[in-house]
N, C-alpha and C positions, 0 to 999 in steps of 0.2 A: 504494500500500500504506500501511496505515493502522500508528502506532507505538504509540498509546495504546491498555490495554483499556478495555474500559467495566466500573467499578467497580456491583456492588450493595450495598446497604447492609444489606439484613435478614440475619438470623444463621443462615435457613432456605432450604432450596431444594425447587424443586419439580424432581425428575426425572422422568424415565420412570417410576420405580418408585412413584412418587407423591410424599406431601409425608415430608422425612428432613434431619434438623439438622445442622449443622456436626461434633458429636461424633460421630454414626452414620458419617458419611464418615469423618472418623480416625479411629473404631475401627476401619474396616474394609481404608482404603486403606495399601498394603502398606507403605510408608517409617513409617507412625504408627503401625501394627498391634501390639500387645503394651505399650504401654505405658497406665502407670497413670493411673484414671479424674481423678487431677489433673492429670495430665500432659498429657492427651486437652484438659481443660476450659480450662489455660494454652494452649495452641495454639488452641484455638477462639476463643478471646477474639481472640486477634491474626490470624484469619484472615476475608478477606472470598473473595467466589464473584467471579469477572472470564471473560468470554467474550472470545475471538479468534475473527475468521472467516479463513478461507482464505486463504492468503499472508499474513497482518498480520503484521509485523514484532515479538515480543516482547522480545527480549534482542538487543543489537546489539555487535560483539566492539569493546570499544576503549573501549565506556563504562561508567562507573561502575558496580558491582552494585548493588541497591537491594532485590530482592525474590526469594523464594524460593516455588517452585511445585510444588504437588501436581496432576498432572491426576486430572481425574475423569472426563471423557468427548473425542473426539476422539482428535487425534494433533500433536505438532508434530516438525519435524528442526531436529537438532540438526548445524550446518552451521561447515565452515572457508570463508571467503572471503578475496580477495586480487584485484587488478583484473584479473587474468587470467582466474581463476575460482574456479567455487563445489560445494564436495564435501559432499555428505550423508553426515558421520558416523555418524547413529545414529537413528532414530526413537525416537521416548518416547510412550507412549502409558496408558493408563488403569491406576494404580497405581504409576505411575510419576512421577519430579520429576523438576527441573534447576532452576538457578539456586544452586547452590551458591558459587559465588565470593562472595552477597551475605553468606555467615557468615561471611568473611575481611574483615578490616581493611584500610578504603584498597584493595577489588582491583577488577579493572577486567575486565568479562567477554572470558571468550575466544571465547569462539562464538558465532556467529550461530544464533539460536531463532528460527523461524517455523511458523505452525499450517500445519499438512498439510492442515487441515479445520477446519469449525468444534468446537472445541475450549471445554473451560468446565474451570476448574480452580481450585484455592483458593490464593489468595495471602499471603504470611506475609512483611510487613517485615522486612528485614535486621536493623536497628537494633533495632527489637522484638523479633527473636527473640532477638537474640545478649544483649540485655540478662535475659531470660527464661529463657537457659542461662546465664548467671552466678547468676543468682537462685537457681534449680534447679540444681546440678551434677548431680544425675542425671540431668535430663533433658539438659541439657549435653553430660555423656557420651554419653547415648544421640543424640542430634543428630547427635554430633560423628562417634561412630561406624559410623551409619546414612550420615552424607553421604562419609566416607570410601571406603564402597562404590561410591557414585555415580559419586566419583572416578576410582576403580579398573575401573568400568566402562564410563566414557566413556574412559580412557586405550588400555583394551583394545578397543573399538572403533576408535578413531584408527587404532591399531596394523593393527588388520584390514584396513579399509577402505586402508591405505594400501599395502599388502601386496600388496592383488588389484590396486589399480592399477597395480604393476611388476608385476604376475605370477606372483606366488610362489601357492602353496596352502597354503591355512592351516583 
């Protein structure tokens, strides 16, 4: 299994739907959705397009945060492991991110990310974002409390998942 993605450089992608810019995708992918077209154009600038295939290893729990992702097509699971074994938390899939730990200071990720499938999604530096939400306080705010949600619903997933594995109904 492979750790690194493979980084593109241009600022356009071609999908299925044909050729659509970096802004078209955050205006439309759900975590960027509603915010303003500077706001849109600041996060485009610090985002590049990075593919994973199947199984490759994205986010690994124990090492540093570095980057923060919006999928755009595929799936990956968002997983606890420990050498005994390994529980899929939550799948994320198109409209969806994770890598929230890299907007925290000095944090070290907790879950293990790995693509379900081949997966393409937009990547957004820690360091450049978090600098980008100080610059911005509104968009700061808005960041801060779009990744809050993330939080609140990777916690709540944990919760579930770990629920059905003693047996409770939830």
């Amino acid at each position: 299994m492979r750790f690194a993605a493979k980084l593109k450089c241009s600022k356009s992608f071609i999908l299925r739907a044909g050729h659509i810019t970096v802004s078209q995708i955050l205006q439309n992918h759900a975590f960027t959705r509603g915010l303003g077209n500077t706001q849109i154009g600041t996060l485009a600038a610090l985002a590049s397009e990075v593919t994973f295939e199947e199984n490759e290893f994205i986010l690994v729990d124990g090492q540093r945060s570095q980057s923060f992702f919006l999928v755009i097509s595929g799936s990956v699971s968002v997983e606890l492991r420990n050498p005994s074994y390994v529980v899929s938390v939550q799948a994320v899939g198109p409209g969806e991110a994770f890598g929230w730990s890299s907007l925290l200071e000095d944090h070290d990720t907790l879950f293990l990310v790995r693509a379900r499938e081949h997966t393409t999604a937009l990547r957004l530096d820690g360091h450049a974002l978090k600098a980008a939400c100080h610059e911005d306080t509104l968009l700061g705010m808005e960041i801060l409390r779009r990744a809050l949600a993330l939080v609140a619903g990777r916690v709540r997933a944990t919760e579930i998942r770990f629920a059905e594995m003693c047996g409770v109904r939830v």
